[in-house]
C-alpha positions as CSV (number, residue, x, y, z in Angstrom):
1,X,101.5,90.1,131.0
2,X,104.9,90.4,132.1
3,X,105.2,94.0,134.2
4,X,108.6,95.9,133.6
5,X,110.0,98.5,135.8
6,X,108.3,101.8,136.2
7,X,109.8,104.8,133.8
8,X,110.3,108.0,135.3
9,X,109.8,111.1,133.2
10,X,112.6,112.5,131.7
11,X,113.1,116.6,130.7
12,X,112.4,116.9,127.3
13,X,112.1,120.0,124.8
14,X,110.8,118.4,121.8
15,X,107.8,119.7,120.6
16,X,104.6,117.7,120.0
17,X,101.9,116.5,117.2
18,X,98.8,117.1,118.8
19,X,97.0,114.1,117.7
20,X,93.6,116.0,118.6
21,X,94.5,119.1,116.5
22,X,91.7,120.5,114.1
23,X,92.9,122.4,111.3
24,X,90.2,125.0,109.7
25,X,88.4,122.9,107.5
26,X,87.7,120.4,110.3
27,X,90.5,118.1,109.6
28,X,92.8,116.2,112.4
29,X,96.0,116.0,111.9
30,X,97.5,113.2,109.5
31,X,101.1,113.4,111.4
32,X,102.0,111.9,114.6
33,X,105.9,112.3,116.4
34,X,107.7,109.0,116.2
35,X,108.9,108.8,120.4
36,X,111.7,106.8,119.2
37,X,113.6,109.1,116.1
38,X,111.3,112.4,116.8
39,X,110.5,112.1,113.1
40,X,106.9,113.1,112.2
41,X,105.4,110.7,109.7
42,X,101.7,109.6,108.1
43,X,100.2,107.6,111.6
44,X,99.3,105.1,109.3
45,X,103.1,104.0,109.3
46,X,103.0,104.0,113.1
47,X,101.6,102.0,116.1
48,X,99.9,104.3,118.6
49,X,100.4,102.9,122.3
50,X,97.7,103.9,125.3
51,X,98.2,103.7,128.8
52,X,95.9,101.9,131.2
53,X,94.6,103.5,134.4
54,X,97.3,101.4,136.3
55,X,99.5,103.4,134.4
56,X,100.8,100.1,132.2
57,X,101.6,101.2,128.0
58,X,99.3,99.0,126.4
59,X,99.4,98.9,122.3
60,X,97.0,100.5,120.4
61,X,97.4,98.3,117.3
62,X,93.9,99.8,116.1
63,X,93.9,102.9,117.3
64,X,90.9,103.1,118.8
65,X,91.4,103.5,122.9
66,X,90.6,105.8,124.9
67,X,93.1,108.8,126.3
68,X,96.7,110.4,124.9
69,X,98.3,107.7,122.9
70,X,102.0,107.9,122.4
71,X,103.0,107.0,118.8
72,X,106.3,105.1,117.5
73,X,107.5,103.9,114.0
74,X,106.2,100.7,113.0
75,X,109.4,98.9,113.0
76,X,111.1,96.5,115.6
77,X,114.3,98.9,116.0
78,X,112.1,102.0,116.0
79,X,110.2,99.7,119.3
80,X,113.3,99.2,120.9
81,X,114.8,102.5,120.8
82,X,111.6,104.1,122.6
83,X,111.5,101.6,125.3
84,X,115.4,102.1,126.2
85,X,115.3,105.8,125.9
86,X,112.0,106.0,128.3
87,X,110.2,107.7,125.1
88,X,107.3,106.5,126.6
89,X,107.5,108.3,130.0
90,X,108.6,111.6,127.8
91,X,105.2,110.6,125.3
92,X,102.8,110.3,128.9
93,X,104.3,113.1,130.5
94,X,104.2,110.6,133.6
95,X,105.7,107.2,135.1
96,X,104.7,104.3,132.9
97,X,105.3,100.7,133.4
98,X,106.6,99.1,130.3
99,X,105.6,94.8,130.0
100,X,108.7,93.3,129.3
101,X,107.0,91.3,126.4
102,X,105.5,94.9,124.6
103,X,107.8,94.1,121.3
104,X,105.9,90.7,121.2
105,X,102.8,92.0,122.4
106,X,102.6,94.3,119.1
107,X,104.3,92.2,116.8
108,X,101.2,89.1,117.7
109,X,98.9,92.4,117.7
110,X,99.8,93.5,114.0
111,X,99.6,89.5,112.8
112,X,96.1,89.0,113.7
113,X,95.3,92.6,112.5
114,X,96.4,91.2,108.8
115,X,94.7,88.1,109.4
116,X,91.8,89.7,110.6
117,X,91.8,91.8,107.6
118,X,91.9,88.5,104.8
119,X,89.0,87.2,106.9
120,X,87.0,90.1,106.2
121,X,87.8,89.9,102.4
122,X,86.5,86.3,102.6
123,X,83.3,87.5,104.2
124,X,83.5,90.7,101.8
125,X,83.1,88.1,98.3
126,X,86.7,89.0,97.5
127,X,89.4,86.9,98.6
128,X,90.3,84.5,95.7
129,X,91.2,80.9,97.4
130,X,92.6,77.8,96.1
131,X,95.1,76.9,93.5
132,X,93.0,76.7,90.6
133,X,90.6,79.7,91.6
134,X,93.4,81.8,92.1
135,X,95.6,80.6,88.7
136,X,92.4,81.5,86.7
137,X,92.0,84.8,88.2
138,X,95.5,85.5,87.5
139,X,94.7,85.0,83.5
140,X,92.4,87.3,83.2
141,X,93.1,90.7,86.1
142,X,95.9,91.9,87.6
143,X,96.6,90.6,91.2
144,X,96.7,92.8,93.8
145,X,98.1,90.3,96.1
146,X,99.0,87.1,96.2
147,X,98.9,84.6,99.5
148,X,101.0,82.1,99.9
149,X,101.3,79.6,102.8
150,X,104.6,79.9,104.3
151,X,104.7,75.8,104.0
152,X,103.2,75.3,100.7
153,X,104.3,73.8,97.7
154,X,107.4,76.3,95.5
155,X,105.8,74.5,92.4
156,X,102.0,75.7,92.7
157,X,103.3,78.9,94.5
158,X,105.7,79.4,91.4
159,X,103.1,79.1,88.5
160,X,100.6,81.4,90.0
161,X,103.7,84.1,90.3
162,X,105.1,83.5,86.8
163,X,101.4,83.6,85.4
164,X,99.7,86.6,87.5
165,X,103.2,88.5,86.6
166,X,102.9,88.1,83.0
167,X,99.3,89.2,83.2
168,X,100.1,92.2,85.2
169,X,102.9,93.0,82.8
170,X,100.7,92.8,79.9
171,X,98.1,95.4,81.1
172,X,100.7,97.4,82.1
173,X,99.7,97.3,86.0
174,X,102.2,96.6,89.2
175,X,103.4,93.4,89.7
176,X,101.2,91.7,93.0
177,X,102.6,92.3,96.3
178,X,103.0,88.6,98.1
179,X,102.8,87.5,101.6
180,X,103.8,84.5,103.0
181,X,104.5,84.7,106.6
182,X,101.2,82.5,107.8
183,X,101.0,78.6,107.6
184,X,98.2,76.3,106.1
185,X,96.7,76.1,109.4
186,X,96.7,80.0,110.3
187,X,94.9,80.6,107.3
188,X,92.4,77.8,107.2
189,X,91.5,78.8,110.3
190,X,90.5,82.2,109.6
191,X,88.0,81.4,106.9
192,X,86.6,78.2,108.2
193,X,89.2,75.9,106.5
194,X,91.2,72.9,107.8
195,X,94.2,74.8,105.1
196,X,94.2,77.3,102.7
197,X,97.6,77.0,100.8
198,X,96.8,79.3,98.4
199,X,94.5,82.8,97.7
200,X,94.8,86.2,95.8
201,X,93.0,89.8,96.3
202,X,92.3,91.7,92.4
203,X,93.9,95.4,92.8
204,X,91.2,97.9,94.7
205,X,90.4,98.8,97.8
206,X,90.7,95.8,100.0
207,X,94.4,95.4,98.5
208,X,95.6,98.6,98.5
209,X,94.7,98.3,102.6
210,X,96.6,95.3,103.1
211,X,99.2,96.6,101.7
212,X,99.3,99.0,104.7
213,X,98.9,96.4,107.3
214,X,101.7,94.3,105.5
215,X,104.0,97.2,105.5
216,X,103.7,97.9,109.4
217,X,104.0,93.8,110.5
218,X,107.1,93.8,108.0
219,X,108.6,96.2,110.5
220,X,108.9,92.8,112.8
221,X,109.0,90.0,110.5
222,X,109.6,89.1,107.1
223,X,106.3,88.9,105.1
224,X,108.5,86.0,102.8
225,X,110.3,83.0,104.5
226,X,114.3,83.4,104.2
227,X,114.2,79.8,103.9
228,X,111.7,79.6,100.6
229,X,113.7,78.2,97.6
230,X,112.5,80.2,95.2
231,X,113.1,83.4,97.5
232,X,115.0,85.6,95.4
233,X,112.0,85.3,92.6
234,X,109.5,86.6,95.2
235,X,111.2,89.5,96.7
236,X,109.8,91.7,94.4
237,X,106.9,91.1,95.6
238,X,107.3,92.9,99.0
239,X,105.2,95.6,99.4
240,X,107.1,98.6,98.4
241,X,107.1,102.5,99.9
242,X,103.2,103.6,99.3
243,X,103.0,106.9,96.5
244,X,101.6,110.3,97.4
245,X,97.8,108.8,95.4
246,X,97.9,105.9,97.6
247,X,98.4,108.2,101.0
248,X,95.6,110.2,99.5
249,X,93.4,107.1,98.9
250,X,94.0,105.8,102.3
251,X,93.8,107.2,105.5
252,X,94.7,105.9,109.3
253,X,90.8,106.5,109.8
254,X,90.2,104.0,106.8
255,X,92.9,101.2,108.3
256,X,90.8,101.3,111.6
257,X,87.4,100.3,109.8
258,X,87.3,96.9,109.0
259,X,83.2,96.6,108.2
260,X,82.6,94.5,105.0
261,X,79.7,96.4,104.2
262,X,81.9,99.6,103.6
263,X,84.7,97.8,101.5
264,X,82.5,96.7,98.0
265,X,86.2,97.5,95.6
């Protein structure tokens, strides 16, 4: 880890979002203050940051580490902005050393977080995977997600889209969400393969959570290769802006668990 140079704490008025505030039916707070914009959003679109006893911020891409956490917008801007404005020193209330490599350091954090999610579907009974297991799901359910090798073939990858859209069409469901920004290799690896070109998730619980994890990486890269040439027919694909049911259905507390035995949808 690269060390930057130490923050001092600047005077700031802004109020906070306790993040250990209890309402009266026993519920913490679902809003956290974005360091970077002072916007208060769903944590869930956020990556909390903790800071080590030698006072170093260290991302908290599961939200799970001990002591005050400091929260900013999941995006690569959002990142920026709070490391050249000292948000983090205003966040700690206290000098902070900021790595010089944080951005990458979240960025690799939130990629194996998404991988580490489709390896638990594969140990969970419900990732789809290969070509011809994942075109004959797409006949007969709607696709939650497709996931594509960002060096596979356009010609398998584009009659598994063509097929699982029609289908989703027909029964009237959303078209599947598609990600793309992991090689042959990168996924093999996660499930015990050499490669894995091509796999799927059906719509339920499992999905609806990637989608989440999806969203915050897209913050720092593109979940589709620019370069794919048949780009423009998978953008729609991206996973959009999450509806009030979906917030509902999924909470930070859920993205944190990642236990096979408690995801069976």
């Amino acid at each position: 880890m690269i060390a930057g140079p130490i923050i001092e704490t600047p005077s700031d008025n802004t109020p906070e979002v306790d993040e250990n505030f209890v309402d009266k039916r026993g519920h913490k707070s679902r809003e956290r203050r974005c360091v970077a914009s002072g916007e208060v959003r769903d944590p869930a679109d956020m990556i909390r940051f903790a800071r080590s006893p030698d006072n170093v911020v260290v991302p908290d891409i599961m939200g799970k580490l001990p002591g005050r956490g400091v929260w900013v917008t999941s995006d690569r801007a959002s990142l920026e902005t709070a490391i050249k404005t000292n948000g983090f020193a205003r966040g700690f209330k206290g000098k902070v050393i900021v790595p010089e490599d944080l951005i990458d350091q979240v960025h690799a954090g939130l990629r194996r977080q998404v991988l580490g999610h489709i390896a638990m579907t594969k140990k969970s009974g419900k990732l789809i995977m290969g070509f011809d297991q994942v075109l004959g799901a797409a006949r007969s359910t709607a696709l939650g997600w497709r996931i594509e090798a960002s060096d596979g073939s356009p010609d398998g990858r584009g009659k598994i889209r063509t097929l699982s859209k029609a289908v989703a069409r027909e029964l009237e469901q959303p078209l599947p969400s598609v990600l793309g920004c992991f090689d042959t290799a990168e996924l093999g690896q996660i499930i015990g393969r050499d490669t894995i070109t091509h796999a799927a998730l059906a719509q339920g619980k499992l999905s609806k959570r990637l989608k989440i994890l999806a969203a915050r990486l897209s913050g720092f890269e593109s979940l589709i290769p620019l370069d794919w040439p048949d780009l423009e027919h998978e953008l729609r694909g991206l996973p959009r802006e999450r509806s009030e049911d979906e917030n509902d259905a999924t909470t930070f507390d859920e993205l944190q668990d990642d236990n096979p035995a408690n995801n069976t949808s």
